[in-house]
C-alpha positions as CSV (number, residue, x, y, z in Angstrom):
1,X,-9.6,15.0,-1.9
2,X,-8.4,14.2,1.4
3,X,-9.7,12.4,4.5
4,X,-8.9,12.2,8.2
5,X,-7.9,8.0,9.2
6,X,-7.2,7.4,12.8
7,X,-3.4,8.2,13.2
8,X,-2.4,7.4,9.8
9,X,-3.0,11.4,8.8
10,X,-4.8,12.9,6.0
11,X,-5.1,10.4,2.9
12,X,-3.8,11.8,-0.5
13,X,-5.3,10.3,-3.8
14,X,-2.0,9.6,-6.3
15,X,-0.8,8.0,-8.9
16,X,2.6,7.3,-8.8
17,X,4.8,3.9,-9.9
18,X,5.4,1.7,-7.2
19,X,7.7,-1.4,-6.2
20,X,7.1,-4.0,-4.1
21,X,10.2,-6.0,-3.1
22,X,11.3,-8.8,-0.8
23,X,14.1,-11.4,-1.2
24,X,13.5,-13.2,-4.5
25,X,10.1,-11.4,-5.4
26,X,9.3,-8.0,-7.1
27,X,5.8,-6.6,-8.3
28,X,5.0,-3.3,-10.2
29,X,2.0,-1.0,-9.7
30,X,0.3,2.1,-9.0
31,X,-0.7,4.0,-6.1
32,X,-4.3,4.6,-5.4
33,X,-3.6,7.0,-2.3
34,X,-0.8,7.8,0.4
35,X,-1.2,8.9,3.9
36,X,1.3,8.8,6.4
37,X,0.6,5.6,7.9
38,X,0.9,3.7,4.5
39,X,-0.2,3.2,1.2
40,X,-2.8,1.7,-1.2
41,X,-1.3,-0.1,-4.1
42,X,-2.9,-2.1,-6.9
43,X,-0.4,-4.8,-8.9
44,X,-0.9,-7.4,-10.9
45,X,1.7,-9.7,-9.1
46,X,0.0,-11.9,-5.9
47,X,0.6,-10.1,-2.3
48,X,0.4,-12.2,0.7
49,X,-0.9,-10.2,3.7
50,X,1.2,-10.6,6.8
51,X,4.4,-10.3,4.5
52,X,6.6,-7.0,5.3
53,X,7.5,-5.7,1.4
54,X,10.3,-2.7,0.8
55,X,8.3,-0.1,-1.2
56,X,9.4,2.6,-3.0
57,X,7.1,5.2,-4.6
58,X,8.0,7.3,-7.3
59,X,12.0,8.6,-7.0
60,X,11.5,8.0,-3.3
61,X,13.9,5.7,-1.1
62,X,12.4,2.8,0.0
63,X,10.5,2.3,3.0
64,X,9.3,-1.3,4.8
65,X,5.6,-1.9,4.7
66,X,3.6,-4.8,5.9
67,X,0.8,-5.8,3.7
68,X,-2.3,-5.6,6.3
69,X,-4.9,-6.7,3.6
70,X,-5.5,-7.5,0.1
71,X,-8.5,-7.2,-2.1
72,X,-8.6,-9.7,-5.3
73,X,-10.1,-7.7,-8.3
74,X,-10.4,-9.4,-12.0
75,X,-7.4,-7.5,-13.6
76,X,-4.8,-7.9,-10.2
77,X,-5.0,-7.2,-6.4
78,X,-5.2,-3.7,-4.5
79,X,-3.3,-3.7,-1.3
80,X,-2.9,-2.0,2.1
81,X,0.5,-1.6,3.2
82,X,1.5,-0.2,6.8
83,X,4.7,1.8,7.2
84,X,6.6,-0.1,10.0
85,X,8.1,3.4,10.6
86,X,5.1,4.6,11.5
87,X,2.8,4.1,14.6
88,X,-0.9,3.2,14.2
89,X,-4.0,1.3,12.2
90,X,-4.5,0.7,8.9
91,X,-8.1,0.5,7.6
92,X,-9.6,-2.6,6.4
93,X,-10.6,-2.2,2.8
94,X,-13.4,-0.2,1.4
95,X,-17.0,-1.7,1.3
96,X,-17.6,-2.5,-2.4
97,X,-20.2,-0.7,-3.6
């Protein structure tokens, strides 16, 4: 299932490993989707939004990311991340239901 986000392009549900690293800090997780724009993680590690975070998905090179928001859940955090390579918005997070 895919859906249409502003410029970020058609979001992709996945489920792939992912890091998360900066000087001095590295968190492992899962993908929840991937558009072109950026990526929705969840880890168990904290995430500070506003921090920019190399992340590489999968076998993939790494590519900066800026954490736009975080979600707390009881088991970790999910987290948006914005390619810096890439022009455009990231959604806020979904509504919970």
């Amino acid at each position: 299932m895919s859906q249409r986000r502003g410029t970020g392009g058609a979001r992709h549900e996945a489920t792939e490993r992912v890091f998360l690293r900066r000087e001095g800090y590295e968190a492992e997780g899962w993908t929840l989707n991937v558009s072109r724009g950026g990526v929705r993680v969840v880890v168990e590690a904290p995430v500070s939004a506003g921090v920019d975070y190399l992340v590489a998905i999968g076998d993939a090179d790494a590519r900066r990311a800026r954490a736009v928001w975080v979600r707390e859940e009881a088991d970790g955090r999910i987290v948006g991340l914005q390619f810096l390579d890439v022009e455009g918005p990231v959604s806020e997070p979904p509504a919970l239901g």
